[in-house]
C-alpha positions in Angstrom: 94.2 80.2 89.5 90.9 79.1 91.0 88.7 81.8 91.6 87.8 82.9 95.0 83.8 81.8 96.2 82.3 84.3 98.5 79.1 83.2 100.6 76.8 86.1 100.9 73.5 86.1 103.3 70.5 88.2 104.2 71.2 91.0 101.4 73.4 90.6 98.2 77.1 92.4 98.4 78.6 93.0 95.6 81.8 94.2 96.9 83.6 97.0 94.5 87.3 98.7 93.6 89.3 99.8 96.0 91.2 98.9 99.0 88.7 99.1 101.4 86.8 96.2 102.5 83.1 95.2 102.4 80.6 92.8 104.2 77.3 92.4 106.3 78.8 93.5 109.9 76.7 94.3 111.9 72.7 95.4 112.4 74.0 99.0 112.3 72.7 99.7 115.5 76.1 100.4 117.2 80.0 101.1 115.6 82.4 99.0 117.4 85.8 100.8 116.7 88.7 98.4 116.0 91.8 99.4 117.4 95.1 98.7 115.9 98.1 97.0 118.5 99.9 100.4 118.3 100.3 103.4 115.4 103.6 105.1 114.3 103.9 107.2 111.7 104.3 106.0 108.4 107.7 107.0 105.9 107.2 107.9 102.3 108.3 104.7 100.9 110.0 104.9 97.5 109.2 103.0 94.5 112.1 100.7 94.3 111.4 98.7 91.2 109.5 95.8 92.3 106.0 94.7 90.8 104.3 95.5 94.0 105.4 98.5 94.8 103.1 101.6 94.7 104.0 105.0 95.6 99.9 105.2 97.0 99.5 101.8 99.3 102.7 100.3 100.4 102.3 96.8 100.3 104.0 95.6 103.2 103.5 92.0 105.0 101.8 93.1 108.5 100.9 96.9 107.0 97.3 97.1 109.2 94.9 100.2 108.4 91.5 100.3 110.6 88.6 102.1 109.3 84.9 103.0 110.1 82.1 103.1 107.3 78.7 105.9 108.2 76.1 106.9 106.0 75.6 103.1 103.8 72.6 100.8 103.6 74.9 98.5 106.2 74.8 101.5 108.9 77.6 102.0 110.7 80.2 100.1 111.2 84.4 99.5 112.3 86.8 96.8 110.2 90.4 96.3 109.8 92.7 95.5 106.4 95.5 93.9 106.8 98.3 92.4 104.0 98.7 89.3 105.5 100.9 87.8 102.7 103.0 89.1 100.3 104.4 87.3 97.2 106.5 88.7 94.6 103.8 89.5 92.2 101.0 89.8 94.3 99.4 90.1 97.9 96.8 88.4 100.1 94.5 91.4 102.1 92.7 90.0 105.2 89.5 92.4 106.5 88.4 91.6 110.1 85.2 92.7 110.8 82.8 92.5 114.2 81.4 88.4 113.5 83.3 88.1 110.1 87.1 87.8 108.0 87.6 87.9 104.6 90.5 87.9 102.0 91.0 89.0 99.0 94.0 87.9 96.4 95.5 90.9 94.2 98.5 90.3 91.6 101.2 93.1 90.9 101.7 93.4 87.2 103.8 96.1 85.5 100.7 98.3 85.2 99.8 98.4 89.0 97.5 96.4 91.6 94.8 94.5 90.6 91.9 92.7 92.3 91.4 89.6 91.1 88.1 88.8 93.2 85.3 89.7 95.4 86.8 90.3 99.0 87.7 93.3 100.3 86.4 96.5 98.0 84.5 99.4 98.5 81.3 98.8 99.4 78.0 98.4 97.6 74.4 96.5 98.9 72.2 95.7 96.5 69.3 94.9 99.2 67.0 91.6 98.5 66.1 90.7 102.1 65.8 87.3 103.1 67.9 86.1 99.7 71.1 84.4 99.6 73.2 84.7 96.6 76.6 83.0 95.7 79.0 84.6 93.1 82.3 83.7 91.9 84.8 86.6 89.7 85.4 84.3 86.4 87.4 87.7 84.9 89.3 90.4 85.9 90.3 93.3 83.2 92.6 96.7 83.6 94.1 97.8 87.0 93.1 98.6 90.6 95.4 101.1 91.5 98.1 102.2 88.9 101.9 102.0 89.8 102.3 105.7 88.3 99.6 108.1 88.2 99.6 111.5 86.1 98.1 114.4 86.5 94.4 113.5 84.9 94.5 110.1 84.2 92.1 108.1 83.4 92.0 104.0 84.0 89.7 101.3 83.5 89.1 98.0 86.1 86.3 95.5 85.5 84.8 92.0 87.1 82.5 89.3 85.5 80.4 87.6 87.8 78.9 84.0 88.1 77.0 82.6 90.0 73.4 81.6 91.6 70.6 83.4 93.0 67.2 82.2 95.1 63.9 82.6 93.1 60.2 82.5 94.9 59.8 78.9 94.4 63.2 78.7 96.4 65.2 77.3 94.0 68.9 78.3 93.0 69.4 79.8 89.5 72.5 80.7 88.0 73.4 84.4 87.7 75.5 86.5 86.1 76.7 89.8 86.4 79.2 92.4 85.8 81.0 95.3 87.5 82.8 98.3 85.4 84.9 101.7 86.9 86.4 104.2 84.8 88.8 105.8 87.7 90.1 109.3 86.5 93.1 111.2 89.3 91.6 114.8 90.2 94.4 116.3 91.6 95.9 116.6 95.5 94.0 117.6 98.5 95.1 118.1 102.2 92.7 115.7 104.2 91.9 115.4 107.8 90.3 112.2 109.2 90.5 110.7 113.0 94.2 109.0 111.9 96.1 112.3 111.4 96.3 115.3 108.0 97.5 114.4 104.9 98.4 115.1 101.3 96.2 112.8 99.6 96.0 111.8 95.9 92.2 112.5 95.3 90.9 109.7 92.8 86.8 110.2 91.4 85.1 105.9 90.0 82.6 106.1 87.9 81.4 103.1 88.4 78.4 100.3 87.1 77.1 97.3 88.3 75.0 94.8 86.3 73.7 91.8 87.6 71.0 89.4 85.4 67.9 87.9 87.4 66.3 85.0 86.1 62.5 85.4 86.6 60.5 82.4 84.3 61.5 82.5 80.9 63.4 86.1 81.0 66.5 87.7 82.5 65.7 90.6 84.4 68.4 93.1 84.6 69.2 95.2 87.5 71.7 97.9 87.7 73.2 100.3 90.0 75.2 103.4 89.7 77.7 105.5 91.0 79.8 108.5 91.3 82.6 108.2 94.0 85.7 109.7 95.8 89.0 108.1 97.1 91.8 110.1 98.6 95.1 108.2 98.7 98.0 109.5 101.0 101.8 108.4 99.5 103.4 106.2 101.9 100.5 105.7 103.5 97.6 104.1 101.2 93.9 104.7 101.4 92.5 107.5 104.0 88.9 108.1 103.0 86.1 107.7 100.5 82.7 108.7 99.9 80.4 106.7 98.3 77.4 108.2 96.1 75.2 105.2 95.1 71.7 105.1 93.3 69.7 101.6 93.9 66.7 101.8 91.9 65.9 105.4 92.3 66.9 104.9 96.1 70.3 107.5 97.0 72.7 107.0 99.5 75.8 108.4 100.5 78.7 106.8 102.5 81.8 107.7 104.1 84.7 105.5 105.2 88.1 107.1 106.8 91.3 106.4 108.4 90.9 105.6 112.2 94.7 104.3 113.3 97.5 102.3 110.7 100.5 100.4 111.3 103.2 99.7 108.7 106.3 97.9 109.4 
């Protein structure tokens, strides 16, 4: 399969795990909520054998979830997933932001859902104002989001990146990078976010991000860190997260929940 090519401008996303989405949306001046057609509750819908089935985000062609993001680097801001297409062993995700839509191709494999490049994902800015960076995923390694998860387990899901940064001179240089999680399930939690309560599945990434910048003769390396929280509800799929990021000695915390869903 080719791998996906993501254009990124003014600061350089690398867009993370998860089923959230990511992207430059907006100045962060102002959140612009983004309201579903209509919401119904949502069924537990069983596991019924089939490679994308998952007991935690029921993939489900026309299954809409609309979220808003506080607290990042990005400020504040409203987007939309949506499966737009589903195929027998894997699914297309669609994320409609303010000015912008991206998509993101996952497989279903007997182990789970797996990203297989940048798109949607939980966010992360690695801020380098007034650069422009272009990155392919040339690998993808473990799983997403497992089919099954225990009670404490632990999973692994990693990306290598290619691709080209600016340097002073203005000149494009090639790049490469790499993003690692180690995902571990720490138990069930009763949630509340603007969409409704729920018994969620609460999930804590450790998670790294390497990326190699070519300055004369060397390769510079810069790396970021974090410690973060997802909360999946059965039936339903992905209610909330918050993000703990370190940039360079620089903290931030984000939040993302659950404003509205639909799922046919």
């Amino acid at each position: 399969m080719q791998p996906k090519r993501m254009k990124i401008s003014l600061v350089i996303l690398i867009c993370l795990l998860g089923l959230a989405a990511c992207g430059n949306l907006g100045d962060g001046t102002e959140t612009q909520e983004i309201v579903l057609p209509f919401t119904q509750p949502a069924p537990v819908i069983p596991n019924t054998g089939g490679l994308c089935d998952n007991s935690l985000y029921p993939v489900r062609q026309g299954a809409s979830w609309a979220y808003i993001n506080s607290g990042g680097p990005n400020g504040s801001f409203a987007y939309s997933d949506t499966i737009s297409a589903v195929r027998e062993n894997g699914f297309t995700l669609t994320s409609q932001f303010t000015n912008v839509t991206r998509t993101q191709e996952w497989a279903c494999e007997t182990g789970g859902l797996k990203a297989l490049n940048l798109g949607g994902g939980i966010t992360a800015s690695i801020t380098a104002q007034g650069m422009a960076a272009e990155f392919i995923t040339t690998a993808t390694s473990g799983i997403s989001l497992p089919s099954q998860i225990t009670s404490g387990m632990q999973w692994q899901y990693g990306l290598t990146l290619q691709g080209t940064i600016p340097i002073p001179t203005g000149e494009q240089v090639p790049s490469n990078g790499s993003y690692s999680a180690t995902m571990q399930e720490m138990g069930a939690e009763t949630i509340t976010v603007p969409a409704g309560t729920f018994e969620a599945v609460k999930i804590q990434a450790s998670s790294i991000v390497d990326i190699l910048v070519p300055f004369g003769d060397m390769q510079v390396p810069m790396k970021y860190s974090g410690t973060n929280l997802y909360w999946y509800a059965p039936g339903i799929g992905y209610i909330k997260s918050v993000e703990n990021w370190d940039f360079s000695g620089t903290p931030y915390t984000s939040t993302t929940e659950l404003q509205s869903y639909v799922i046919p």
